[in-house]
N, C-alpha and C positions, 0 to 999 in steps of 0.2 A: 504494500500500500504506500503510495507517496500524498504529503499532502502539502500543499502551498499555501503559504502563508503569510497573507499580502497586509503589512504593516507602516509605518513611519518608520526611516530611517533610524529615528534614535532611539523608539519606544517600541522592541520586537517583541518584547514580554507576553506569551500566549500562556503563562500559568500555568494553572492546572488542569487546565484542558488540551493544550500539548503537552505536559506533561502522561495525562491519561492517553493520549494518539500514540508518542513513543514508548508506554509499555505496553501497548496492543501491538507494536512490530511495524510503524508508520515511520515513513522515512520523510524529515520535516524540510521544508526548501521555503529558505524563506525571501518572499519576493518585496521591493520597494516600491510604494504605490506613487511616489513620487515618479517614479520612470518605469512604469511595469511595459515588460515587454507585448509586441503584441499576442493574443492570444492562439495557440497551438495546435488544433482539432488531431493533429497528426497525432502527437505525442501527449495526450491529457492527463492530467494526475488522476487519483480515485477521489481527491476531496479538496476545495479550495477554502478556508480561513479567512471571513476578513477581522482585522482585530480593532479596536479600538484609537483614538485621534485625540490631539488636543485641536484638529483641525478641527470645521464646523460644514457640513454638506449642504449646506444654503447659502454661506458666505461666496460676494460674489470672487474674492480674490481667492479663493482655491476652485476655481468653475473650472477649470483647464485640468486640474487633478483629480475632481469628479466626474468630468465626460469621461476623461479615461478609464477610472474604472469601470465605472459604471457600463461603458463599449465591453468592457475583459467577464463581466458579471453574464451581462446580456450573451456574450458570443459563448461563454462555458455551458449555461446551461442548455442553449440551442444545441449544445452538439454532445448532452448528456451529461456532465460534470456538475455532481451535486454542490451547491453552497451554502456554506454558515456563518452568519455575521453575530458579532458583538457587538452592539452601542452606535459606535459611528458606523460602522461594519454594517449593523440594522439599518440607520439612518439612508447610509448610500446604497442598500439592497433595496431599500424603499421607494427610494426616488428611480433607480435604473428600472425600476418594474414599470413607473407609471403611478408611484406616490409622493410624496413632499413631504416635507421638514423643516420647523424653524424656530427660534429661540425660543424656550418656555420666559415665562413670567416669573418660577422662580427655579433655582435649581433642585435634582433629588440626591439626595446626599445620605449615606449611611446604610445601614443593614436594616431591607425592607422587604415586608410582605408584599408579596403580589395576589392580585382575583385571577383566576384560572379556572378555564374549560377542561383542562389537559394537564392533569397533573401526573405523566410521565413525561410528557415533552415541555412544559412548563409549570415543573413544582411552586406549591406558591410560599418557599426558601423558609427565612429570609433570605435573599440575596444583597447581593452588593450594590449602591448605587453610587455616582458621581458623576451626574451629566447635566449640561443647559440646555440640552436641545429637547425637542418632542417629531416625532414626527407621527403622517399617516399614513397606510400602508396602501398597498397595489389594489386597485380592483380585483382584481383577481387573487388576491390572499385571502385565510382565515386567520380570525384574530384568534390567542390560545390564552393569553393575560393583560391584565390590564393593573395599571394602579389609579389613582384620583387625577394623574397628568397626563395619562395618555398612555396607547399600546404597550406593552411590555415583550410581545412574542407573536410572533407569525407565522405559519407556513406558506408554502406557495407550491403549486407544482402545474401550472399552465404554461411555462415556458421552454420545457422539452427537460427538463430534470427536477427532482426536487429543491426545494430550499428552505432552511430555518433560520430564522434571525430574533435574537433578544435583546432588547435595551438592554438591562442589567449584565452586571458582568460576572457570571459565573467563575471565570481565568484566574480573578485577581487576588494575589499573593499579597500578605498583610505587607509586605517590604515596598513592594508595588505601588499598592494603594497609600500606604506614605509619602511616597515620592508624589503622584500625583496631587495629595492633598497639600504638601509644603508647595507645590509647584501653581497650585490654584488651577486646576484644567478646568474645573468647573465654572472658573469663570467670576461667581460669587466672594467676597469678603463678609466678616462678621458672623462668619459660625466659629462653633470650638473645635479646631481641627485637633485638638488634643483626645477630644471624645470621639471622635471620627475614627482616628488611628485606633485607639483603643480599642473600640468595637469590629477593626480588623483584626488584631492579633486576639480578643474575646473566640472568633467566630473562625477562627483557623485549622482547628481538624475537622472539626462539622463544614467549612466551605470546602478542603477539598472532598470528601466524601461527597457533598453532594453533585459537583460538579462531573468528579467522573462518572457517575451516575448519572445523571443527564446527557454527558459524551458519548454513551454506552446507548443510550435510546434515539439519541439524536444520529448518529451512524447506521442502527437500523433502521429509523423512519427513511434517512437518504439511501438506502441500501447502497452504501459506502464502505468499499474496502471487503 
């Protein structure tokens, strides 16, 4: 099994959800979405990743890094190649399908419950959250969760393969998720990022458990690998 893993540059951190791909035997390749090549039909992986951004999928000064993926999203699944997004990953699977995304009002921050139809393809966690954006998803998806801001989980499988995408970030490692909250990806000031942190390292062997456990059903639903 190979799987692609279309990242930022500086931020490739796939957690514990590549962590769970390379102890199922997944060979990890990880692609820069800044410059991703064009897409391949020849040679396809079994599974492509997108992972999370401090970019924003609306803003109009990354449009040029969004077409592109968004072209590598659309041309994998036409020719079979399942997709899984994270966060921004959700955000630009949303908008490549034929959905939209744009600043929330306020950010969602911390280890939260989600409302779920689907509580093996989206448990309702807590999970991890830390994002400004919202978006909404493809005509053609099914929503699986929801929180009080909008979508939490999707599937889609009208465009020649399956795909799942979640806001929340299942992946993220309490080290991780530090970084991003000293770093403000969210966007927001005037929370306690000390109680942030906190509630990552609180929730650190129950998040990876639960995440390989969602990577595990989330690979059968795309019958991946």
């Amino acid at each position: 099994m190979r799987t692609y893993v279309v990242a930022d540059p500086v931020d490739k951190d796939g957690g514990y959800v590549v962590e769970r791909l390379e102890q199922l035997g997944s060979e990890i390749i990880e692609l820069d979405r800044d410059d991703l090549p064009t897409y391949d039909p020849l040679d396809p992986p079994d599974l492509i990743l997108l992972l999370g951004s401090d970019k924003a999928a609306h803003e109009p000064k990354w449009a040029d890094v969004v077409k592109s993926e968004s072209a590598y999203v659309r041309a994998a699944l036409a020719t079979g190649t399942p997709v899984m997004g994270i966060c921004y990953g959700a955000q630009l699977m949303a908008r490549a399908l034929g959905g939209t995304s744009w600043r929330a009002d306020v950010a969602e921050l911390g280890w939260q419950r989600v409302d779920t139809v689907d509580p093996v393809l989206c448990p309702e966690g807590p999970w991890a959250q830390l994002h400004s954006d919202v978006f909404a998803p493809p005509p053609s998806a099914r929503v699986l969760g929801t929180s009080w801001r909008g979508p939490q989980c999707f599937i889609d499988e009208a465009h020649g393969a399956r795909a799942i995408a979640w806001q929340f970030h299942p992946e993220v490692t309490p080290s991780t998720y530090e970084r991003w909250v000293r770093e403000g990806y969210y966007g927001d000031r005037g929370v306690n990022e000390d109680d942030l942190i906190r509630q990552a390292k609180t929730h650190e062997a129950a998040s990876r458990i639960a995440a390989h456990r969602l990577t595990d059903a989330a690979l059968e639903y795309l019958r991946a690998g």
